[in-house]
C-alpha positions in Angstrom: 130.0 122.0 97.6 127.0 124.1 98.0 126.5 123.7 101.5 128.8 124.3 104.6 127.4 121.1 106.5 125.5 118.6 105.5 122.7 119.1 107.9 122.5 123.0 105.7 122.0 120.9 103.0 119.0 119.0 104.4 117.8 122.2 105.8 117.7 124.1 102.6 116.9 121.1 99.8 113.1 120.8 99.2 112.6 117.5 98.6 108.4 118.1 98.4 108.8 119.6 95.4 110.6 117.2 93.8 109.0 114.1 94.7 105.9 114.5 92.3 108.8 114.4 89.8 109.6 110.6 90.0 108.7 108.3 87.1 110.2 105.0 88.4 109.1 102.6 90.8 109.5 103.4 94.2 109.3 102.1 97.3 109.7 104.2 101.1 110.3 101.9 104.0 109.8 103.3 107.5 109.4 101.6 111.1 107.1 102.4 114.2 109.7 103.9 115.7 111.7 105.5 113.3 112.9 109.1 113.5 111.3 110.1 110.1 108.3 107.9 110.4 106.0 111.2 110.3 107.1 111.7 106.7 106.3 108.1 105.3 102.3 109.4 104.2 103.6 112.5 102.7 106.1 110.9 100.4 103.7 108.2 99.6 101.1 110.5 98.5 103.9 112.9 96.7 105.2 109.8 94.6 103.3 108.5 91.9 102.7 104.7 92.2 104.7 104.7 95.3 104.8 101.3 97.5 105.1 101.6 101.2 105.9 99.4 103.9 106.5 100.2 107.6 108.3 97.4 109.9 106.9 96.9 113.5 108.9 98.7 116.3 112.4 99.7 115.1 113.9 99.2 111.7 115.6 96.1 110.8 118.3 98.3 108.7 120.1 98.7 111.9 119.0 95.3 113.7 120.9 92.2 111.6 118.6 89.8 113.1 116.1 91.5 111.4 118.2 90.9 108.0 115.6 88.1 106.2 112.3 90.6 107.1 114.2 93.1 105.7 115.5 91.8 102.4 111.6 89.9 102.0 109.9 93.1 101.7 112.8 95.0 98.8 112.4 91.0 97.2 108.4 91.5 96.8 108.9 94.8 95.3 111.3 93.6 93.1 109.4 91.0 91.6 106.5 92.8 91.2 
């Protein structure tokens, strides 16, 4: 309620600073060609214990033949 739009909210939050405050498990997925791939070794070295995986080429979030690749990776880190 904050912000008038949502992209004022993203513009104004500063998610840096509170990354370092995580104390759970976490994992950051990116892709080759996703739009925020330039973030992905910032937040991995701004989250303690933080897992990482990036997919080859796009991201199979938005490609549902992608689906099993997907869920494989979130399984591992589940079970680990």
């Amino acid at each position: 309620m904050r912000f008038e739009t949502p992209s004022g909210a993203i513009g104004r939050y500063k998610l840096t600073e509170r990354l370092p405050e995580l104390d759970l498990p976490v994992l950051a997925l990116t892709a080759d060609n996703e739009i925020l791939r330039k973030q992905h070794d910032t937040v991995l070295s701004l989250v303690k214990g933080c897992a990482g995986h990036s997919f080859p080429g796009s991201h199979p979030l938005v490609a549902p033949a992608r689906a099993k690749e997907y869920v494989d990776v979130i399984d591992t880190f589940f079970r680990a």
